[in-house]
C-alpha positions in Angstrom: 0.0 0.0 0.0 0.7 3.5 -0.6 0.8 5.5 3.1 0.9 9.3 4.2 1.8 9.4 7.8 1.1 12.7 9.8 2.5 12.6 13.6 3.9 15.2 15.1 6.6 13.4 17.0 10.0 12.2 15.4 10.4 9.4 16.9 7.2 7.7 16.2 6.5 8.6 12.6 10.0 7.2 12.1 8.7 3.9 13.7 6.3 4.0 11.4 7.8 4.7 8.3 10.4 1.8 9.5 7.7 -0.6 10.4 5.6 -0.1 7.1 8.6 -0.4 5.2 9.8 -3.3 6.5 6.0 -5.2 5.8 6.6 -4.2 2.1 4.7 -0.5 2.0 5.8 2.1 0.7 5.6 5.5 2.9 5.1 8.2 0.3 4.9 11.5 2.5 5.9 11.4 6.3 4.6 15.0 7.9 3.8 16.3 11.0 1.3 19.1 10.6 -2.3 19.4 9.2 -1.5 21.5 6.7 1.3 19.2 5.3 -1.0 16.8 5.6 -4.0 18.0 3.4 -1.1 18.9 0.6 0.5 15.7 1.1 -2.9 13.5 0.5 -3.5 15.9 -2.3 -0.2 15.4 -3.9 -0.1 11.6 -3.1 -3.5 10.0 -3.8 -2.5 7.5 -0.8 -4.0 3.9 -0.7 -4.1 4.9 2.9 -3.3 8.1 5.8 -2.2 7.1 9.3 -3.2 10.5 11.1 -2.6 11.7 14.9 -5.5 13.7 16.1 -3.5 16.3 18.1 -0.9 18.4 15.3 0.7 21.5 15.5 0.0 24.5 16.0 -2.8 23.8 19.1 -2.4 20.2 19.9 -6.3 19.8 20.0 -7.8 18.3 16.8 -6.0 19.6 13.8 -5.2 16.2 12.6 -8.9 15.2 13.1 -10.2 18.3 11.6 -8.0 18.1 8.4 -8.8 14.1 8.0 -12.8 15.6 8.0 -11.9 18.2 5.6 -10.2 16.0 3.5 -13.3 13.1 3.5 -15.3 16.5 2.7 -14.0 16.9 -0.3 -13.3 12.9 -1.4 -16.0 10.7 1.3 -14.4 7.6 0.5 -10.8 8.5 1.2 -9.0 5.8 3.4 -8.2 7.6 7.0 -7.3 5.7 10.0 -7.0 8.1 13.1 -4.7 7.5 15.9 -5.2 8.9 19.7 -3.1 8.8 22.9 -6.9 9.0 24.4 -10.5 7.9 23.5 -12.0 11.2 22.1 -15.7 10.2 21.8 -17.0 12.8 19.8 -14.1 12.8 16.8 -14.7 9.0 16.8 -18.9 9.2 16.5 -17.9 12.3 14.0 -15.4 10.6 11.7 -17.5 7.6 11.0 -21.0 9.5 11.3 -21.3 9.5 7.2 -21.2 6.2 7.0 -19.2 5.6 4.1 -16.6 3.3 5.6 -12.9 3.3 4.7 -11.9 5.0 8.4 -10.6 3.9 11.3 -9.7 4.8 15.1 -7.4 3.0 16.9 -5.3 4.4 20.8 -1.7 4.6 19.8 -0.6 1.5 22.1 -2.5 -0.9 19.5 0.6 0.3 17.0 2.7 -2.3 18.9 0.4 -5.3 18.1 1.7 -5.3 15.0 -0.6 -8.1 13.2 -3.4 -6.3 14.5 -2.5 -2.7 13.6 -1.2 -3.7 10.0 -5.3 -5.2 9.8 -6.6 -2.7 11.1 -4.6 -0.4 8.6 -5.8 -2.8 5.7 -9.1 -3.1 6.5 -9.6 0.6 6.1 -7.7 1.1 2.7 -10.3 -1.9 1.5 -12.9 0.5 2.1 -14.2 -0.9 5.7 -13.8 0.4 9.0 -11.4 -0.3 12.3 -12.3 0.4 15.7 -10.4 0.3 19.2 -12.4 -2.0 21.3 -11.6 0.4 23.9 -13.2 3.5 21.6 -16.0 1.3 21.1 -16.8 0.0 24.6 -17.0 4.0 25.5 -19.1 5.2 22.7 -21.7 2.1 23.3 -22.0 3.3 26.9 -22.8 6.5 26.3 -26.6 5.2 24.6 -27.6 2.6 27.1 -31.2 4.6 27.4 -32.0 3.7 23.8 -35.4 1.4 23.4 -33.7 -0.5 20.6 -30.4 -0.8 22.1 -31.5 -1.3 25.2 -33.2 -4.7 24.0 -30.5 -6.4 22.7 -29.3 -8.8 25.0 -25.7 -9.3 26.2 -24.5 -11.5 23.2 -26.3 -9.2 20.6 -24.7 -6.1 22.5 -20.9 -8.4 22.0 -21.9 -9.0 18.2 -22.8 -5.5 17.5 -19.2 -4.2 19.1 -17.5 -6.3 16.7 -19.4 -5.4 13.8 -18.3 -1.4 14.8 -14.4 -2.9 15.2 -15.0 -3.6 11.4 -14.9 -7.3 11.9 -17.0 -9.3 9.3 -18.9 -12.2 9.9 -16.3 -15.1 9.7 -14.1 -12.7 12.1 -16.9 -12.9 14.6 -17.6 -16.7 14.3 -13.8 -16.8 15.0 -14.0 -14.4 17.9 -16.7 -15.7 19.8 -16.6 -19.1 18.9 -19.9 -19.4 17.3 -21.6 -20.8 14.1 -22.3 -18.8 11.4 -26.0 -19.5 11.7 -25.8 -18.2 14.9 -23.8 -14.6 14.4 -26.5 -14.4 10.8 -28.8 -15.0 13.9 -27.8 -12.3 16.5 -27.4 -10.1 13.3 -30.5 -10.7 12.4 -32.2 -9.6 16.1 -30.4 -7.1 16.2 -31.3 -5.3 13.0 -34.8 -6.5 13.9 -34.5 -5.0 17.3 -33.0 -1.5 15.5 -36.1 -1.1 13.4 -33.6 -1.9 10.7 -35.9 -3.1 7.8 -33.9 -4.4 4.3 -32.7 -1.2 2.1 -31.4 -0.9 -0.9 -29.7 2.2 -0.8 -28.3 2.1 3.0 -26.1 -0.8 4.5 -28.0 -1.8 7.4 -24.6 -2.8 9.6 -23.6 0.5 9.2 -26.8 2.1 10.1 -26.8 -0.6 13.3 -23.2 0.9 14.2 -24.8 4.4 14.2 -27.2 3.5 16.5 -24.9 2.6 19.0 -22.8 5.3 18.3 -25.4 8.5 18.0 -25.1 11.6 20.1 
């Protein structure tokens, strides 16, 4: 894959660039502000940008903000977001359009290599990859939703993993389950959702929004 890296400190964007490179990527633009960033995906075309939500100047959300300004002008382009902390409302924001190919993963999942490289994957395919952690918080946050509310535990576990990005053979692998039996909890939970088939709308992601809405 072709990757645009924006991460304000040296010595982890060089451990990036090192560790992409050595799994056979190529690391086209390495940058550490939000402006450099927007120019660099511009420039670039990446398969893929790895982006840190806090850039110069303000170290609050310039990363985030220029990764949204960026999916404003292309929807589908390939972001995954990394964060020292869970920031709830850039995660519900950045995947709030639905239109997949993003990501959110805390900066300690970087070491799990198998797991970040994907994660990273995943999104550059077009579908989406989130922290367990990020997800665990948002899903709290809309516990006095009626149709949330009625799932039961192991539709409440599904649904998480559906939000990580997992698909359904991921989950059967996950849980240890059938794959009548994740189609099944799938199922109840669009059911339970008010989720009825739609031909314009994919109903997983709609479900994930659910969850996830302010």
């Amino acid at each position: 894959m072709r990757v645009v890296i924006a991460e304000d400190l040296l010595l982890l964007r060089d451990g990036l660039v090192r560790m992409l490179t050595d799994t056979g990527h190529d690391v086209v633009a390495a940058v550490a502000t939000a402006s450099e960033l927007e120019a660099a995906v511009a420039e670039h075309r990446p398969d893929v940008s790895i982006v840190d939500v806090r850039l110069p100047p303000g170290f609050r959300d310039e990363g985030l903000r220029a990764a949204l300004s960026i999916r404003g002008r292309e929807p589908r382009t390939p972001i995954l977001i990394l964060s020292q902390y869970v920031e709830r409302v850039y995660a519900a924001e950045l995947i709030a359009d639905g239109q997949g190919a993003v990501g959110y993963l805390l900066k300690d999942r970087v070491t799990a290599l198998d797991d970040f490289l994907d994660a990273l994957e995943r999104v550059a395919a077009g579908g989406t990859a989130m922290d367990p952690e990020v997800v665990r918080q948002l899903f709290a946050r809309n516990t006095g939703d009626q149709g949330i509310a009625a799932l039961t535990a192991r539709e409440r576990e599904v649904l998480g993993l559906v939000a990580q990005g997992l698909s359904n053979s991921a989950i059967c692998a996950e849980l240890v389950l059938a794959p009548a039996s994740v189609e099944k909890h799938i199922g109840n939970i669009l059911t339970k959702l008010d989720l009825p088939p739609s031909d314009d709308t994919h109903r997983r992601v709609r479900a994930v929004l659910a969850y996830l809405n302010q």
